[in-house]
C-alpha positions as CSV (number, residue, x, y, z in Angstrom):
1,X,-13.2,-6.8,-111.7
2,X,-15.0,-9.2,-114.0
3,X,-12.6,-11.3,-116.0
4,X,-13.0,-11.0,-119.5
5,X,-12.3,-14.0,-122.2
6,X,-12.1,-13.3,-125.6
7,X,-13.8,-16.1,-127.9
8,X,-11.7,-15.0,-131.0
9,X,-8.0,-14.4,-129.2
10,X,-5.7,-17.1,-130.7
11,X,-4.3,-18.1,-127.4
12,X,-7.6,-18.8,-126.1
13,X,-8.7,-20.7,-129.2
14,X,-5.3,-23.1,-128.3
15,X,-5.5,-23.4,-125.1
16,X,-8.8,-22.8,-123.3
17,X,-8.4,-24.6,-120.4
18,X,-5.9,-22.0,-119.0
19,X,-8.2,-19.0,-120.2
20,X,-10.7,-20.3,-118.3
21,X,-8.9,-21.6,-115.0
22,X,-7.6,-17.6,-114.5
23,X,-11.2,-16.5,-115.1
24,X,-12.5,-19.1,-112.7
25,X,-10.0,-18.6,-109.6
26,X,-10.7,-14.5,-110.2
27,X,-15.2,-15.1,-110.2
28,X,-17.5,-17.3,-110.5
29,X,-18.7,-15.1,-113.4
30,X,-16.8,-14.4,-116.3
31,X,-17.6,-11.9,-119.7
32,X,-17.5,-13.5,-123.0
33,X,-16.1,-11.6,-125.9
34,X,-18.0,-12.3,-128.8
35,X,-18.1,-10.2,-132.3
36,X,-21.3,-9.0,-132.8
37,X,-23.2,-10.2,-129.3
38,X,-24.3,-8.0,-126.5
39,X,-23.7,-8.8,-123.0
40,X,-22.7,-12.8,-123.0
41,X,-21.8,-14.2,-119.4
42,X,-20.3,-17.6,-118.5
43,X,-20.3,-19.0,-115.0
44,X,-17.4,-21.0,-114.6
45,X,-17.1,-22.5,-110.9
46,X,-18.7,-26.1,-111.0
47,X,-22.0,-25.8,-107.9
48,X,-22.9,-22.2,-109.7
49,X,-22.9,-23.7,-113.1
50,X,-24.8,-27.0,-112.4
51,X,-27.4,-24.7,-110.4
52,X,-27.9,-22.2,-113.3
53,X,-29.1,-25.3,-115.6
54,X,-31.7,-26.6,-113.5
55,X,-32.6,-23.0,-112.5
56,X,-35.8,-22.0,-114.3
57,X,-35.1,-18.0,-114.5
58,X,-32.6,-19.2,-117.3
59,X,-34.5,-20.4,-120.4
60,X,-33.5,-21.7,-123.7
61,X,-34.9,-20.2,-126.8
62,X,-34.6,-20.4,-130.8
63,X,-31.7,-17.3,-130.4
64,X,-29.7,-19.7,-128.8
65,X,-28.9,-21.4,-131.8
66,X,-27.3,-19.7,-135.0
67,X,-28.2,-20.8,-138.7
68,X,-25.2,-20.8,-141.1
69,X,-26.4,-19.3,-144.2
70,X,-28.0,-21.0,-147.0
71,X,-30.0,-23.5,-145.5
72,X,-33.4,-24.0,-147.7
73,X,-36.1,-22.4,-146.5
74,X,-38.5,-25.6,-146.4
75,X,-35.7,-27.5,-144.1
76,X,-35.8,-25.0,-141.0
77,X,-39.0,-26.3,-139.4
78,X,-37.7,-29.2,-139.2
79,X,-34.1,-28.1,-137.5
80,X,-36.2,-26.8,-134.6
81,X,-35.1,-29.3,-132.1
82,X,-35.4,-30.1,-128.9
83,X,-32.7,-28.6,-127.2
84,X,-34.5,-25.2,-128.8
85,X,-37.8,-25.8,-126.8
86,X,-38.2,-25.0,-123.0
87,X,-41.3,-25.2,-120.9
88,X,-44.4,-27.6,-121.6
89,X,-43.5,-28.0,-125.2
90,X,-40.1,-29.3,-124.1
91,X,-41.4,-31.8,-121.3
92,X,-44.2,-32.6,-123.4
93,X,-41.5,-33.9,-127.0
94,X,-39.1,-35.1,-123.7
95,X,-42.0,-37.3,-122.1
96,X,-42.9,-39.0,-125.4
97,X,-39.0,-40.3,-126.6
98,X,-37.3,-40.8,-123.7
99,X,-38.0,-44.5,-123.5
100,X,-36.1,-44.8,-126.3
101,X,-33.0,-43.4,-125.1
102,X,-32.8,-45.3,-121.3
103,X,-29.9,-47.0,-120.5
104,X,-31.7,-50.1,-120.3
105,X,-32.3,-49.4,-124.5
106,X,-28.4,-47.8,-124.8
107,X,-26.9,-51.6,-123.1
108,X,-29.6,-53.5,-125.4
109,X,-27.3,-52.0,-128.4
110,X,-24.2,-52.7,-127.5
111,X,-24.0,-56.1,-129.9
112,X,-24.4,-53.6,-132.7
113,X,-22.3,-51.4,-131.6
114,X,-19.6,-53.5,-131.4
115,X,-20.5,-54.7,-134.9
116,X,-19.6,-51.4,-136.3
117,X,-16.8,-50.7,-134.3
118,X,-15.4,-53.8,-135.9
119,X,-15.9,-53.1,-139.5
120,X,-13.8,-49.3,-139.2
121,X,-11.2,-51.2,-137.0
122,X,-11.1,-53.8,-139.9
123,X,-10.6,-51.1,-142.3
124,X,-8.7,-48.5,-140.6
125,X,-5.0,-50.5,-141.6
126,X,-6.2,-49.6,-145.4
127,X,-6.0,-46.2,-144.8
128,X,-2.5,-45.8,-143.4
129,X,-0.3,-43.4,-145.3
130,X,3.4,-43.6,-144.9
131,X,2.8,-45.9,-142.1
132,X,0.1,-43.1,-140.3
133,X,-3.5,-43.2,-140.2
134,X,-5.6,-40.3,-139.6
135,X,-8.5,-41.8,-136.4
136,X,-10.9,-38.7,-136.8
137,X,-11.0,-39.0,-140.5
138,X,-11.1,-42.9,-140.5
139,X,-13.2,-44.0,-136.8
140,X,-14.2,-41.2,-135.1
141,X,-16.2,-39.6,-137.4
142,X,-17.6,-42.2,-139.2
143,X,-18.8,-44.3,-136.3
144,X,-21.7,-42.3,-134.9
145,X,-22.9,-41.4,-138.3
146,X,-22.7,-45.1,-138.8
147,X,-24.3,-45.5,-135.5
148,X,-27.4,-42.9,-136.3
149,X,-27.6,-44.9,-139.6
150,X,-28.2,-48.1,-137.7
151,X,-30.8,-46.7,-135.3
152,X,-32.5,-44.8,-137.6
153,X,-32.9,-47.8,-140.6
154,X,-31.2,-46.1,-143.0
155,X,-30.6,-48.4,-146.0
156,X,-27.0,-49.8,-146.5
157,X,-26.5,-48.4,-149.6
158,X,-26.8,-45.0,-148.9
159,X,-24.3,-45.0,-145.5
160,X,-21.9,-43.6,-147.7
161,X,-23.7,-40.6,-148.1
162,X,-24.8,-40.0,-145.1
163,X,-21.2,-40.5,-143.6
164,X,-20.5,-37.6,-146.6
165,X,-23.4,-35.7,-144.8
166,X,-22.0,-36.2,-141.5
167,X,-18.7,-34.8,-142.0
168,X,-20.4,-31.9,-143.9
169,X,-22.2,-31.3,-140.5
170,X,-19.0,-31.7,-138.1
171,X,-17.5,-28.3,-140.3
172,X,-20.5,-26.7,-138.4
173,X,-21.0,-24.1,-141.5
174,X,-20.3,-23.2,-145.4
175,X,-21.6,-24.8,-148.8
176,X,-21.0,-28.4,-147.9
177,X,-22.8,-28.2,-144.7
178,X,-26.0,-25.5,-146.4
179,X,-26.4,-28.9,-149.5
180,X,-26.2,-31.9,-146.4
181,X,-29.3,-30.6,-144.4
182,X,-32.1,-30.7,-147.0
183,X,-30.1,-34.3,-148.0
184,X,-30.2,-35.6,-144.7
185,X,-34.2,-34.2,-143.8
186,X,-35.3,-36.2,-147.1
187,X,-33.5,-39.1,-145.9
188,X,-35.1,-38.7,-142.3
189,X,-38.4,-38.5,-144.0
190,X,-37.7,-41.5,-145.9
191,X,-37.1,-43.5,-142.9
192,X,-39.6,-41.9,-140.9
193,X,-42.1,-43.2,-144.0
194,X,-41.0,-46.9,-143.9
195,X,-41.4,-46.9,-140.2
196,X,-45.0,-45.8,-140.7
197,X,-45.7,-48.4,-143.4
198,X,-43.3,-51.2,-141.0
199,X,-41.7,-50.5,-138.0
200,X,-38.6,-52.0,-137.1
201,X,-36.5,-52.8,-134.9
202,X,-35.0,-49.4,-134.5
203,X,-34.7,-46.1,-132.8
204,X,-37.7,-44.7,-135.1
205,X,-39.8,-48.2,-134.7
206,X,-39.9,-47.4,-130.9
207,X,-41.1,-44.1,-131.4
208,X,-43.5,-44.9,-134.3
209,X,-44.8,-46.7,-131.3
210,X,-44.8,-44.9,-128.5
211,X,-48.0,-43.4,-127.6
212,X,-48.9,-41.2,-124.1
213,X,-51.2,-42.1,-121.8
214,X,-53.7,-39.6,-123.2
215,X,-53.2,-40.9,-126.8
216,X,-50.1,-38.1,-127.8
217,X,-48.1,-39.1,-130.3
218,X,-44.9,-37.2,-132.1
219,X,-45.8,-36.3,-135.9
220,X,-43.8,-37.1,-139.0
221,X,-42.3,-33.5,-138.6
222,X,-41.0,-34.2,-135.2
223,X,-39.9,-37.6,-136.0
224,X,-37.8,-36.0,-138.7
225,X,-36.5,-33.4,-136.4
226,X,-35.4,-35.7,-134.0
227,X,-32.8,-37.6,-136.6
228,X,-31.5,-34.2,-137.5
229,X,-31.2,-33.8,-133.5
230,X,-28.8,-36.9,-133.7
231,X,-27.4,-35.9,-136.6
232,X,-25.8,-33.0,-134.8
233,X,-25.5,-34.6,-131.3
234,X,-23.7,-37.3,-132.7
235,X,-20.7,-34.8,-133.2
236,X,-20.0,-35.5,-129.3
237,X,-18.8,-38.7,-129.4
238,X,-17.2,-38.1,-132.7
239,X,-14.8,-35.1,-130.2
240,X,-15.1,-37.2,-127.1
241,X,-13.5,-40.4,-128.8
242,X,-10.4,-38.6,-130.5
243,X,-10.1,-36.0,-127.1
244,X,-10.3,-39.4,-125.5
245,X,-7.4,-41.1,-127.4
246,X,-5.0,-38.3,-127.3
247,X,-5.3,-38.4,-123.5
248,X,-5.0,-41.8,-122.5
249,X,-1.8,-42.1,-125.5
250,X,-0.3,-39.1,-123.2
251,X,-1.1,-40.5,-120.0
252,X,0.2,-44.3,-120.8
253,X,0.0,-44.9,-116.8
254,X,-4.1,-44.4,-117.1
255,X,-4.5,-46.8,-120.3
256,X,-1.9,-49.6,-118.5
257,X,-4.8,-48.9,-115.7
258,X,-7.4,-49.6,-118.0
259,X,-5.7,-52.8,-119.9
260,X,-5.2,-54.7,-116.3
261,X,-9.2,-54.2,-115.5
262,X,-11.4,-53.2,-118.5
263,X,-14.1,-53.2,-116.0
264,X,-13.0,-49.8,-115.2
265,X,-13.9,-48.3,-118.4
266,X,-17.3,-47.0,-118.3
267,X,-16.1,-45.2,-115.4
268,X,-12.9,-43.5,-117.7
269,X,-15.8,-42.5,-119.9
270,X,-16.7,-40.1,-117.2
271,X,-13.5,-38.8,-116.5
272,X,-12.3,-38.6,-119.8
273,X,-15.9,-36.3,-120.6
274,X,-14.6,-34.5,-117.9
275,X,-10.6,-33.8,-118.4
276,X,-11.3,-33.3,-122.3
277,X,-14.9,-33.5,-123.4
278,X,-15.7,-31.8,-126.5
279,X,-18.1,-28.9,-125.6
280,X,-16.5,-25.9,-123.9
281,X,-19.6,-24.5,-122.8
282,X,-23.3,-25.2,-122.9
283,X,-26.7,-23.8,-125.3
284,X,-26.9,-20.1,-124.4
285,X,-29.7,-19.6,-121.9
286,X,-31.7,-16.0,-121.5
287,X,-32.2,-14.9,-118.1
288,X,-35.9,-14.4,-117.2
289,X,-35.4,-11.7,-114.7
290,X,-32.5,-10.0,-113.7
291,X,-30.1,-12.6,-111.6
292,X,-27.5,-11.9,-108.9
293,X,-24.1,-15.1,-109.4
294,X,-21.7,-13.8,-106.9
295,X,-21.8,-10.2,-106.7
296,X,-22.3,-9.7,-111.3
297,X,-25.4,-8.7,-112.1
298,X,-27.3,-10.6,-115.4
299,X,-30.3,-8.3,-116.6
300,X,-33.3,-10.0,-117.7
301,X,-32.6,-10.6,-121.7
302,X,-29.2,-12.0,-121.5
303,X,-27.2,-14.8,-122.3
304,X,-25.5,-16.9,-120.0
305,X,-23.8,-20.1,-120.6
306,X,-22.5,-22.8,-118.4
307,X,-18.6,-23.1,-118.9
308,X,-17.9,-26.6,-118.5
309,X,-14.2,-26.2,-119.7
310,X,-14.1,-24.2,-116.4
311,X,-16.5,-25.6,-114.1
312,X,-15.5,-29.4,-114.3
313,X,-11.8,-28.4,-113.7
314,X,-13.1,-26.6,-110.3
315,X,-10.8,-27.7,-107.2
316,X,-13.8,-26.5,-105.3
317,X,-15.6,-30.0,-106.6
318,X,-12.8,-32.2,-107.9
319,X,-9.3,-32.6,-106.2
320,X,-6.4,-32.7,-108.8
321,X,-8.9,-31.4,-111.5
322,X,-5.9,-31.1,-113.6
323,X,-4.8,-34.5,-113.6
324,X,-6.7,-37.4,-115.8
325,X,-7.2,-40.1,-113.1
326,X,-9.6,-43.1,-114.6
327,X,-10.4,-44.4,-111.2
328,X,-12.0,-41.0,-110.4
329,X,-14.8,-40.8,-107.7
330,X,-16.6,-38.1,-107.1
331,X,-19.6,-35.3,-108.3
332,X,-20.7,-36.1,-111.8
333,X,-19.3,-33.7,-114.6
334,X,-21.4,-31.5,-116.4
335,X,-20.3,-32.7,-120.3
336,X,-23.7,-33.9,-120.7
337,X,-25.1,-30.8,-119.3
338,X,-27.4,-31.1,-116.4
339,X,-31.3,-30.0,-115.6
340,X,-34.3,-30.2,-118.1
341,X,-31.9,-30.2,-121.0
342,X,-29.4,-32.9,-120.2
343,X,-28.7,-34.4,-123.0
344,X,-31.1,-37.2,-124.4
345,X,-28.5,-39.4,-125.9
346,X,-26.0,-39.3,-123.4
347,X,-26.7,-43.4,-122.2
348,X,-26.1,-44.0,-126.1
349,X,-23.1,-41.5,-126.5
350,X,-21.3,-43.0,-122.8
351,X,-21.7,-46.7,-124.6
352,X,-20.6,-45.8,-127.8
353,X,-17.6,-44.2,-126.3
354,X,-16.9,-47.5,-124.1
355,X,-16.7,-49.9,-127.0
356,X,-15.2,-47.6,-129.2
357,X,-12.2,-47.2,-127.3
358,X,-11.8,-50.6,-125.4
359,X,-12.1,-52.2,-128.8
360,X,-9.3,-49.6,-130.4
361,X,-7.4,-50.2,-127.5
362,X,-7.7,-53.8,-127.9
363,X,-7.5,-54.5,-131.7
364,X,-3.9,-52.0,-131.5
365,X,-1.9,-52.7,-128.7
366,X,1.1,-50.4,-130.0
367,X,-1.0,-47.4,-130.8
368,X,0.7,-44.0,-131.0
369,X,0.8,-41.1,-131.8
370,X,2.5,-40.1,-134.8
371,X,3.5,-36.4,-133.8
372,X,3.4,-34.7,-130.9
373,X,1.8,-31.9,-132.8
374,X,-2.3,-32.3,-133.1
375,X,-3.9,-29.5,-134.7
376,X,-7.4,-28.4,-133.8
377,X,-10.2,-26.5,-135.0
378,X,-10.5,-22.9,-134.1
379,X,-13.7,-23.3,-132.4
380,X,-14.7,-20.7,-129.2
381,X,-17.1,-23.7,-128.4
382,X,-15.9,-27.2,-129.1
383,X,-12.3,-28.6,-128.4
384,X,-12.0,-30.9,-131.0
385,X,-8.7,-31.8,-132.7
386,X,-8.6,-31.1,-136.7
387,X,-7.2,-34.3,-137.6
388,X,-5.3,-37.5,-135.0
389,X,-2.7,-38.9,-137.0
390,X,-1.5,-42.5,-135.5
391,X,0.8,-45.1,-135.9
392,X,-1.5,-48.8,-135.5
């Protein structure tokens, strides 16, 4: 019988890692309950969901993405993105800004990373309260808002509001979220403008830039699109940072592991994306034609998502998947997704990650958590705590 996991039960919402594992261990196919959606597969064993997002019967389309309500009219052609295209539009918007996003061009940022990461950890002692600070509220949020800011040449002066906009777009929906798009696409096509007029030495200066061999270029209206695309990317590392620091605070063996050889850090940032990455599951993909994934039956027309909360806790392709281990070796996870639509900015999001956490680490040597309670958002798709309050 096909397991079946329901998206709104409360004791999946808290603890989806066991949800999933029983669904798992039962079929390499599991039904998603979701008000309001037909048929709605996930495949949760690691080899079938790495081979569905390379596979091309799957395909992403514009349904796989859901608009809150109240979003301008004029804003939605430019919220079109990337990860909404499939086929020779895709390759062709892929082809044109991937030089930008190498991680050649991620390791050539790290001196302004660190930068930033150094002003929040300067500040963050200001915003203690009864001796407890809240880390998504104060660092993980603002950092790769901060961090889009900077590669984007957006003006000092309006950070603030963008980091306003940014935590607007982390709620995922309501008012606050509807009045931050059309604020951050004029902003976008601010920037894009300047970079027109001047390029710089930024993320939209190297795409102002780039050109195709046969002379394609992306418009104004895709350059915009693309800084809402890291608008709402950037919400990864935001997750992944304060999934990160709960972790290695409740496995002090794997942090002392990672104080006697910092070296072994970028590797953590793998297992860490692994053991508690953000996303639960992938972009919905439609099937093509109807699809046989061991012995279930997906008809041409429906959705299917890769559940990585599942698939990179599979002892079929890690051992111990349970256990956080820093020195892990072994097949890479699939936080990042996999195939034509891995994600763009993951050589940005890994180094981000990196400095933001060695530096915390670092610059707080007696960092704890203040209770063992941490709250998070009732979210079928993200695991994401609501707030990380700590002791410096």
């Amino acid at each position: 019988m096909t397991p079946e996991i329901d998206l709104t039960d409360p004791k999946v919402l808290a603890d989806p890692f066991t949800a999933y594992d029983r669904a798992r261990e039962v079929s390499a196919v599991a039904k998603l309950v979701i008000p309001g959606f037909g048929p709605f597969w996930a495949l949760t064993r690691y080899a079938e969901a790495r081979a569905m997002l390379a596979d091309p019967r799957f395909e992403v389309r514009s349904e796989s993405f859901l608009r809150p309500p109240g979003i301008p009219e004029h804003c939605l052609e430019y919220m079109r993105t990337m990860a909404e295209r499939d086929g020779p539009d895709h390759l062709r918007l892929r082809r044109l800004v991937a030089p930008a996003f190498t991680p050649k061009r991620a390791a050539q940022l790290r001196p302004r990373l660190v930068a930033l990461t150094g002003r929040l950890l300067d500040e963050l002692p200001a915003h203690a309260e009864d001796g407890r600070v809240d880390l998504v509220a104060h660092f993980a949020r603002p950092l790769p808002i901060d961090v889009i800011c900077e590669l984007t040449g957006i003006p000092a002066a309006d950070r603030a509001r963008w980091r306003e906009h940014g935590a607007a777009v982390a709620a995922g929906a309501g008012a606050d979220f509807a009045a931050a798009v059309p604020a951050i696409i004029e902003g976008a096509k601010e920037a894009v403008a300047r970079s027109r007029a001047e390029p710089g030495d930024d993320l939209i200066g190297d795409l102002v830039r780039a050109q195709a061999e046969d002379g394609d270029r992306l418009t104004d209206t895709e350059l915009v699109t693309l800084v809402w695309h890291l608008v709402l990317a950037g919400q990864t590392p935001v997750n992944l940072i304060a999934n990160a620091v709960e972790a290695l605070l409740r496995h002090p063996d794997q942090l002392e592991l990672l104080r006697e050889d910092p070296r072994r850090w970028p590797g953590a940032v793998e297992e860490l994306m692994r053991f508690c990455g953000p996303q639960l599951l992938t972009t919905p993909r439609f099937a093509r034609e109807d699809v046989e994934v061991d012995g279930e039956l997906i008809r041409r027309g429906e959705r299917v998502t890769a559940a990585m909360v599942a698939a990179d806790r599979d002892p079929r392709a890690f051992a111990g998947p349970d256990r956080l281990d820093v020195t892990r070796s072994g097949p890479p996870q699939l936080g990042f997704s996999h195939g034509p639509h891995f994600c763009l900015g993951a050589s940005i999001a890994r180094v981000q990650a990196e400095v933001a956490l060695s530096a915390l680490f670092t610059r707080f040597p007696d960092l704890a958590l203040a209770t063992d309670d941490v709250p998070r958002a009732p979210d079928g798709g993200t695991w994401r705590p609501a707030r990380l309050l700590l002791t410096l």
